[in-house]
C-alpha positions as CSV (number, residue, x, y, z in Angstrom):
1,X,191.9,89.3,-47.6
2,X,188.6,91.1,-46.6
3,X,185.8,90.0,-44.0
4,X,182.6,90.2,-45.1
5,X,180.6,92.0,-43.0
6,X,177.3,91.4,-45.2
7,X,173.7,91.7,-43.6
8,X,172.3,88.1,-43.1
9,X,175.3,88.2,-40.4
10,X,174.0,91.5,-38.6
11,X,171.0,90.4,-38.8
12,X,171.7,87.3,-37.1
13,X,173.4,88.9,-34.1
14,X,169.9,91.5,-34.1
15,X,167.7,88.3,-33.4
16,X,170.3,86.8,-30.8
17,X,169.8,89.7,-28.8
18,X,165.7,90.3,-29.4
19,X,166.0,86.4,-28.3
20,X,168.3,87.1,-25.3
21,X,166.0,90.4,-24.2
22,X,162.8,88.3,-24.7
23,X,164.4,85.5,-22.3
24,X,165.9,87.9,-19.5
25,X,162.4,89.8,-19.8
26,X,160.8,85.9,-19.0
27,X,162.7,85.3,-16.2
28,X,161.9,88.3,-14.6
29,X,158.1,88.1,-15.3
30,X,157.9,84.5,-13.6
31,X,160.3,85.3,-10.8
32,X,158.0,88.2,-9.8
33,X,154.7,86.1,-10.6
34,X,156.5,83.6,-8.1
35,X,156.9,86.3,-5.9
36,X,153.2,87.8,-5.8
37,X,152.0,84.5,-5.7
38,X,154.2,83.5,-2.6
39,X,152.9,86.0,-1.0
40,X,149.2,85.3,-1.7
41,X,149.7,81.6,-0.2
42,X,151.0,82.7,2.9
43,X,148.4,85.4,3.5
44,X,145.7,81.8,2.7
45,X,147.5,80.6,4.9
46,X,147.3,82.7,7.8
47,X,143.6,83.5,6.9
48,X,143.1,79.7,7.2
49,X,144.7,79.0,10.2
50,X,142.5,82.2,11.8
51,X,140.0,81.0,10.8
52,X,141.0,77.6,12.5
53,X,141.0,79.6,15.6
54,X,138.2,81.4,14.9
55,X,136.0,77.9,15.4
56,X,138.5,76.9,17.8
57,X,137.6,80.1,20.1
58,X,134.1,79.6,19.8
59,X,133.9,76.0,21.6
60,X,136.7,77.8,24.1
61,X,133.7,80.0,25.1
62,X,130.7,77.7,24.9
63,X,133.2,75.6,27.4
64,X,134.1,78.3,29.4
65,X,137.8,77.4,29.8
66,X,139.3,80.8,29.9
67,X,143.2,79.8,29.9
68,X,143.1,78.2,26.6
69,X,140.2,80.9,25.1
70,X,143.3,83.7,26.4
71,X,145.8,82.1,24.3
72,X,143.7,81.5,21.3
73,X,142.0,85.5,21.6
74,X,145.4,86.8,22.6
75,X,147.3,84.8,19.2
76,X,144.2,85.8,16.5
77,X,144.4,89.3,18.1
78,X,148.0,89.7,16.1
79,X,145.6,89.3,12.6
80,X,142.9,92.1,13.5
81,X,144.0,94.1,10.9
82,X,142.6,90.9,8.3
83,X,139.6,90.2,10.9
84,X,136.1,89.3,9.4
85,X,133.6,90.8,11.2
86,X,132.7,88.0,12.6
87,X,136.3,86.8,14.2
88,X,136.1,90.8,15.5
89,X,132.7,89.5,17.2
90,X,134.1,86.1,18.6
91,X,137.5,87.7,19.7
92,X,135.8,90.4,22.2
93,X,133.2,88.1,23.2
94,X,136.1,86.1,24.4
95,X,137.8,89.2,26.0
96,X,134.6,89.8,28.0
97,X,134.4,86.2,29.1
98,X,138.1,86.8,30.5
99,X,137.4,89.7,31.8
100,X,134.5,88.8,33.6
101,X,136.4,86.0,35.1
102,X,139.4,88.1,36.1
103,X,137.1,90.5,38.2
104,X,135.3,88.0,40.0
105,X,138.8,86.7,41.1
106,X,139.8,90.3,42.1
107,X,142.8,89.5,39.5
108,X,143.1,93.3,39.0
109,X,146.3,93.4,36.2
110,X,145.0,90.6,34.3
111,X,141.6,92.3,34.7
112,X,143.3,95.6,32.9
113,X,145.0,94.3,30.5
114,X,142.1,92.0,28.7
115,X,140.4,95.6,29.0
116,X,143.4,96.7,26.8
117,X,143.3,94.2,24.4
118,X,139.4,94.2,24.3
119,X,139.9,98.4,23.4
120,X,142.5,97.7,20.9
121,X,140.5,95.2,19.0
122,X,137.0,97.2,19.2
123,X,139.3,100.1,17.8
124,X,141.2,99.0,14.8
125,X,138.6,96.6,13.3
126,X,136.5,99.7,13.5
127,X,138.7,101.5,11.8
128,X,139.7,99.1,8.7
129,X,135.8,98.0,8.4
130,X,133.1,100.2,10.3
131,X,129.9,99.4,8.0
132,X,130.2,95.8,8.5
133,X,131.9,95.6,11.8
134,X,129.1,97.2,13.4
135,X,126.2,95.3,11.6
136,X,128.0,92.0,13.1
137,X,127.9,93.8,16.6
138,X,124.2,94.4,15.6
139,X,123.4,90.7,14.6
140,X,125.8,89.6,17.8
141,X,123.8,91.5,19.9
142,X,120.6,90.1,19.1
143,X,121.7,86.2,18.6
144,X,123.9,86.0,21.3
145,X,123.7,87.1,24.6
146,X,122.3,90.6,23.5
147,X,126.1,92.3,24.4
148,X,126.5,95.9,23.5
149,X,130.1,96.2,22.3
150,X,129.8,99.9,21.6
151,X,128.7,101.1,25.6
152,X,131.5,97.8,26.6
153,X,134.0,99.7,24.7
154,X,133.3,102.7,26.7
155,X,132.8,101.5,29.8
156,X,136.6,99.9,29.7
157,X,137.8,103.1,28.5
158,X,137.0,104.7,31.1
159,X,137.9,102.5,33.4
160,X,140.8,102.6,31.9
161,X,141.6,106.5,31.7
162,X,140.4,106.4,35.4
163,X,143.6,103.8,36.2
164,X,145.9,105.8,34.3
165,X,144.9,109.1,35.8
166,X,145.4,107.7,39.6
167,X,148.7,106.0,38.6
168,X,149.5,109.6,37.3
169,X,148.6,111.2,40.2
170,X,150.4,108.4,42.5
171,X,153.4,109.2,40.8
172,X,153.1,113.0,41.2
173,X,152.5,112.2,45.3
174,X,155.4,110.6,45.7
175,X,157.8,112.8,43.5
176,X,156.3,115.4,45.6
177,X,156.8,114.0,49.1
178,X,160.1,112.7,47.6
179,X,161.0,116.2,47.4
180,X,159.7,117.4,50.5
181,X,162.0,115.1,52.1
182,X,165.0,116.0,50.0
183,X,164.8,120.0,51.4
184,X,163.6,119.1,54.7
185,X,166.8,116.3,55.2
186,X,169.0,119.3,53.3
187,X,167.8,121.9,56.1
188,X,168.1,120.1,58.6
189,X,171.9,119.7,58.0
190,X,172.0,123.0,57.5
191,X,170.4,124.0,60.8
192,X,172.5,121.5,63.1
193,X,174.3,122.8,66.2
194,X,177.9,123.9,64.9
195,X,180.3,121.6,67.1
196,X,182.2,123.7,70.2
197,X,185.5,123.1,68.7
198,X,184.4,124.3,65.3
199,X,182.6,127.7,67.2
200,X,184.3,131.0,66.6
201,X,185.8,132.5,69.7
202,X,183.7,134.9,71.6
């Protein structure tokens, strides 16, 4: 008794696996569409709720209630790196705004670190977008309250290196007169009056 191994058989199993190839090769190409797509909805997402902040941050200044404008600059501040221009222009505004109300309070850390933040911003939108970046500081500056971002930039960076430098040099004064003490306490114990009963005998 023989099997018949004829054609139309081999050629059935030949189409079963085109078919099964053709399927797996489905799958994949929707469960990576899926993915890509995924990921485009939650970077709408997070571009719409910025933006939602965005508007939010605007009446926060108009207002002039600085604890809730912080919160709002300081939480959009994690998406400069997606920034329109425009957020760019509303989120330093609002660090100017805080800024200008921690000095007048004397509140000198909070005062440095909105410098900071203002700094950071200014730098990376810069850097991802420069041509249109600075044409919103342009159109800011003469809408608005004719702010120069550029020389504010600079004027907190120095302010800033200045800080840094003393705090350096703070550091250095009291290493220093930390170890002035150190050899003066270790020759004085050195120099002390060797007890009688301890003397060699004369």
């Amino acid at each position: 008794m023989s099997i018949d191994l004829s054609a139309p058989g081999l050629e059935k199993i030949q189409k079963m696996k085109k078919t099964f190839i053709i399927l797996a090769a489905s799958i994949a190409f929707v469960a990576i569409e899926s993915g890509c797509s995924g990921k485009k909805s939650d970077a709408g997402a997070e571009s719409e709720v910025v933006e939602a902040q965005n508007s939010q941050l605007g009446n926060l200044i108009s207002s002039g209630n600085i604890k809730e404008m912080t919160a709002v600059a300081d939480s959009m501040s994690l998406f400069v790196d997606d920034f329109t221009p425009q957020q760019t222009v509303q989120v330093l505004t609002a660090f100017i705004s805080i800024h200008e109300d921690a000095a007048a309070k004397n509140e000198r850390r909070r005062d440095l670190e909105t410098m900071r933040k203002y700094v950071d911003v200014y730098d990376i939108a810069l850097s991802v977008n420069p041509k249109d970046t600075r044409a919103a500081f342009a159109k800011a500056q003469r809408d608005s309250r004719g702010i120069d971002f550029d020389a504010v930039a600079i004027e907190f960076r120095d302010r800033l290196q200045q800080y840094d430098a003393a705090q350096v040099g703070s550091e250095q004064v009291v290493e220093r007169n930390d170890s002035v003490k150190a050899s003066v306490d270790s020759t004085s114990v050195e120099t002390q009056e060797i007890p009688a009963v301890h003397r060699p005998a004369e």
